[in-house]
N, C-alpha and C positions, 0 to 999 in steps of 0.2 A: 613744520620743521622737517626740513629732507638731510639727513647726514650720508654725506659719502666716506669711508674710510680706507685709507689708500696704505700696504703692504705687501713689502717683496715679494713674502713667497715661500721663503725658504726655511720660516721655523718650526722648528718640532719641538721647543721646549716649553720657557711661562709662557711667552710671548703667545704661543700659539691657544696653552689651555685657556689665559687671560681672553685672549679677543675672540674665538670663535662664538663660548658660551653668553658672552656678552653681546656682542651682535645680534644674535640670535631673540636673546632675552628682551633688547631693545625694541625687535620688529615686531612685539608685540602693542608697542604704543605708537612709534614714529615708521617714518619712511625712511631705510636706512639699505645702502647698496656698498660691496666689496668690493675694489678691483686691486687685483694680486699684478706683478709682473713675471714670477718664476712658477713655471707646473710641479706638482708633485703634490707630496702629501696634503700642506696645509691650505690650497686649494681643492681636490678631491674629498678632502673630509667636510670642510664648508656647503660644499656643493649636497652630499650625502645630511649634513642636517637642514638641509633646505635654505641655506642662505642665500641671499640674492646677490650672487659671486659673477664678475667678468674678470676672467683672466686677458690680458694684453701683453702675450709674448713678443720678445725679436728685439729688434736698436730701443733702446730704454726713452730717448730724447724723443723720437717718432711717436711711441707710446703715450709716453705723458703728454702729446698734443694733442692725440686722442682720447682719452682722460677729459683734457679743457673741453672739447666740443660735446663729449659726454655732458658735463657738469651742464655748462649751458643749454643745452637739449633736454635736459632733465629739470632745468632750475631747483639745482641744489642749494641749503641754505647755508651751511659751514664742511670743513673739509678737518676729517683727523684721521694725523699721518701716523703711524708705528715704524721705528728702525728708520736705518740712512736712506734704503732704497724711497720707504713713503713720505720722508721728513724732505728728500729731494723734490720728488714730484710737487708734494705738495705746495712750496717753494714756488717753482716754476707755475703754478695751476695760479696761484695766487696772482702772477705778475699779469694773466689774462682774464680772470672772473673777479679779483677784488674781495672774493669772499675771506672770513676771517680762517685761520688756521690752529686746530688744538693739536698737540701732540700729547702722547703717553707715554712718560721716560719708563720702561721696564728692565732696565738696566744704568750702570754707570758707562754710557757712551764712552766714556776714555778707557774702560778696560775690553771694550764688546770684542776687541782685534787682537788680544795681548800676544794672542802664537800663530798669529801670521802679520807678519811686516809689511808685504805685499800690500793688505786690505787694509793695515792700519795706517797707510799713507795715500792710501787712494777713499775708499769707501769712510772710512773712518775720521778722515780729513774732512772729507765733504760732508758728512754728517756734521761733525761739529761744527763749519760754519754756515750748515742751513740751518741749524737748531737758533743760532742769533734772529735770523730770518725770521721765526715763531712768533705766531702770535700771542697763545697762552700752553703752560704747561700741565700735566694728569703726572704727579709723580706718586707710584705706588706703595711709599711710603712715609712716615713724616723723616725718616733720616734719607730718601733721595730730594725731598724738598728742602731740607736742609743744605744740600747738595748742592741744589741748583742755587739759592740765595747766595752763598759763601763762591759761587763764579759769576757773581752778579747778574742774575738773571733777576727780574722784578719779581720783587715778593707780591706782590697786588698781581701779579698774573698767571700764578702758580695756584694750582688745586692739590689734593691727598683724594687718590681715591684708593681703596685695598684691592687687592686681590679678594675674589669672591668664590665660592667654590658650591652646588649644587648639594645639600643634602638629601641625596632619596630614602624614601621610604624604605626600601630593600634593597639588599645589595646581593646577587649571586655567590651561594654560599663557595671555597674554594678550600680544599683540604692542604694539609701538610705533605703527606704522602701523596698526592696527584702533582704537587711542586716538584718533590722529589725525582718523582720518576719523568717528567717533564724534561726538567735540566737535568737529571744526571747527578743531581743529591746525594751526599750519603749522609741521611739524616735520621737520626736515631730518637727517639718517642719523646726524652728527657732533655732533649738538644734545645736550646731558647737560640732563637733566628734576629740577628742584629742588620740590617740592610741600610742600604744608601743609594738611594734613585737620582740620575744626577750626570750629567755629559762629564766626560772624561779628558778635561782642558783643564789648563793651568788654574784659571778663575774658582774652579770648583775644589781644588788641593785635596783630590782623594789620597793621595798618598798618606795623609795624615791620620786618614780613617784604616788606613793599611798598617800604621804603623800604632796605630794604638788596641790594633785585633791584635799586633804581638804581646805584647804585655798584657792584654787580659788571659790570653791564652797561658801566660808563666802563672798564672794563678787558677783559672777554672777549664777547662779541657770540653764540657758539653756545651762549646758553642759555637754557629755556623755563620761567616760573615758575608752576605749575600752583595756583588756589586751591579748596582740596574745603570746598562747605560752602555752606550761607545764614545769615541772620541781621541782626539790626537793620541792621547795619552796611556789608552791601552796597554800595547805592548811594553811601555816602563814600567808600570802598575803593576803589570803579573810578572816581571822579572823581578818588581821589591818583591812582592810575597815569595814569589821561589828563594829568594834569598835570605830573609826573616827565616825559610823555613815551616810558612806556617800555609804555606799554598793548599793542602790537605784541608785545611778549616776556610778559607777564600774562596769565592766562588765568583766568576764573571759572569754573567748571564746576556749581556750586548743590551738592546735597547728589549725591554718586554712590556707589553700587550693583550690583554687590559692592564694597566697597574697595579688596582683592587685585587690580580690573581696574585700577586708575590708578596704586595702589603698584608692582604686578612693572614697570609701567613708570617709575618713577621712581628717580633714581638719588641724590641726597640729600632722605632726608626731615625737614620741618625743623616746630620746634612754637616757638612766642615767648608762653605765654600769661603772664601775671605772677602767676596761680596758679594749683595745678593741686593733684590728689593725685598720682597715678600715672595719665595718660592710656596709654588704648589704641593712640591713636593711635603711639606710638611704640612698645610690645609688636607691632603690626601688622606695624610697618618691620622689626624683628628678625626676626618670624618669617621674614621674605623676604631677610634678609641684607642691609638697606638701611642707608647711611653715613647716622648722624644727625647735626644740632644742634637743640640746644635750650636755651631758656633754662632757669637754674639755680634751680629751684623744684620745691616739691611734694618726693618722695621719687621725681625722676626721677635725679638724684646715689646713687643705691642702685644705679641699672642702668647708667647711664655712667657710665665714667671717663674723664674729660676727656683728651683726646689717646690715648688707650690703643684705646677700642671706641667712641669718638666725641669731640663737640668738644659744652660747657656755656660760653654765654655770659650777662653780665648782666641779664637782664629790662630790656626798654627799649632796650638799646643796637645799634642797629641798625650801627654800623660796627663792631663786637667781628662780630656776624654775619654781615656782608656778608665780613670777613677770611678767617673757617672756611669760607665759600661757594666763597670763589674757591680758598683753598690746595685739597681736593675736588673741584672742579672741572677743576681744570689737574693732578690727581693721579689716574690711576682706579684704580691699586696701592694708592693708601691706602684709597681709598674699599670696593674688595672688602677689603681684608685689616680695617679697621673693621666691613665688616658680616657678616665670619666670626665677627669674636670677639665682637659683640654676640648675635648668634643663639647662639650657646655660651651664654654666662652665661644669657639671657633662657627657655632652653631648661631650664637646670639649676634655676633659682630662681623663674621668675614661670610655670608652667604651669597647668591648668588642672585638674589632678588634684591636684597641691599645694597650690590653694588650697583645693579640698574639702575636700583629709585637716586645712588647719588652720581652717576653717572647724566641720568636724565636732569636733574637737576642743578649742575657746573653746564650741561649744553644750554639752560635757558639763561643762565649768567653771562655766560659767554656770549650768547646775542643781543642783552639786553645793553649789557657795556661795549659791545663792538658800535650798538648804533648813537653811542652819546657823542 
């Protein structure tokens, strides 16, 4: 079995945590090679964990026909694409090798463009009508296969695989006070640290999370709302909080690096996106035993259970979450004993070798029904 996996380029978010570790984790059994189209990060970090990564820059079409001579030079045996850029290629690779095509939905394709119009009529067009083009589907939850079924995509060719996350042994210990003085904190011994790691777009509705720091704030005063991330949305984002008033307790920090430095300091981690698949971002909190909230979407209701190893609120409703902030908050019994039993579960079912073994496992499906 040879898999080639064909992707843009240009992600820093799940998309990126998802495939790089998995790639990786895969070339430990099969023959498995990367080709990106965009340089930057998610190429360079490939390349630095040793993935067997070709970058093919410059006209995209030109590209992908080197790609096909690739594939055939190589004698690959299936092609899986990620995002519009790979779900194209992959597409056009197919009309010259014949070989079969899986993709891996890591998002809801009709929202990936929602604030640019531009890409949502170009990129995002075309995305959705190579995705008919597919052969079978990897949706990273059972509520995106849900997804795909109810737009009549064949349920007999849809998989579930999770998002899987690496537990190490150790993790670099990282203080509060070296946070602090890092970013420019003023954070006091007694302060509980509420954070949200998370691109700064529409799709992710941080404002909600901005607007439910206010009202916890009308009630407890010791606590510090950390925002990880950039994105369109930024400078709206720190103009709510200047206007709430509550910019003093909001903290921006842009995209940060490692993530483990700002998580082991935080003591609820919280997500509000209005969809998701299964973000990392809350696999992350687990592995460090952090009390979650989040809002109730994507197949994050797989790994919480609401009050039991965290707290799921309504998308949008900022006073449902500002509620779970404060009870958290003014609780730190609940909050360790929530982020015990989340690291449990998150440990037993979303790891990072379990998703190999079912990852490896949908590829020999995938070959055995492509040849009936």
């Amino acid at each position: 079995m040879k898999v080639i996996h064909l992707i843009g380029g240009g992600d820093t978010g799940g998309a990126k945590t998802h495939v790089l570790p998995l790639v990786r984790e895969l070339s430990k059994y099969i023959e498995v090679k990367m080709v990106t189209f965009l340089p930057g990060v998610f190429t360079d970090e490939a390349k630095s964990m040793g993935i067997n990564v070709e970058l093919f820059d410059g006209i995209f079409l030109f590209n992908v026909l080197k790609v096909v001579k690739l594939i055939k030079n190589e004698k690959f045996t299936l092609i899986h694409s990620h995002g519009a850029k790979g779900n194209t290629a992959a597409v056009i690779c197919k009309l010259f090798t014949g070989l079969p095509i899986v993709t891996t939905i890591h998002s809801d394709y009709k929202l990936d463009y929602m604030n640019n119009l531009c890409k949502k009529y170009t990129n995002g067009l075309i995305n959705t009508i190579a995705l008919r083009f597919i052969d079978y589907y990897i949706a990273v939850s059972k509520n995106f296969k849900q997804m795909l079924i109810e737009r009549n995509f064949n349920n007999n060719k849809i998989y579930t695989l999770y998002n899987g996350i690496k537990f190490p042994e150790e993790i670099q210990s990282y203080s509060k006070s070296e946070l602090a003085r890092k970013y420019n904190i003023k954070l006091g011994q007694d302060d509980v640290v509420v954070s949200i790691f998370a691109r700064l777009d529409p799709v992710k509705d941080v404002a909600t999370f901005i607007n439910a720091a206010k009202i916890v704030l009308e009630t407890v005063s010791n606590v510090k709302f950390l925002v990880c991330g950039n994105g369109t949305q930024r400078a709206m984002l720190e103009n709510l909080a200047n206007e709430l008033g509550i910019s003093s307790h909001v903290y921006f920090l842009g995209h940060v690096t490692p993530a483990y430095e700002v998580m082991a300091s935080t003591d609820i981690n919280v997500l509000t996106s209005i969809s998701e698949s299964f973000p990392y971002s809350i696999l992350e909190g687990a592995v460090l035993k952090k009390a979650t909230v989040s809002s109730n979407v994507g197949g994050i209701s797989d790994l919480i259970e609401s009050g039991n190893n965290g707290f799921l609120f309504t998308s949008g409703n900022y006073n449902e979450l500002a509620e779970y902030i404060k009870i958290l908050v003014m609780d730190s019994d609940l909050r360790n004993r929530m982020g015990q039993i989340i690291y449990e579960k998150a440990k037993e079912n979303f790891s990072l070798e379990k998703m190999c073994e079912t990852q490896l496992n949908i590829y020999k499906s995938i070959l055995s029904d492509y040849k009936k």
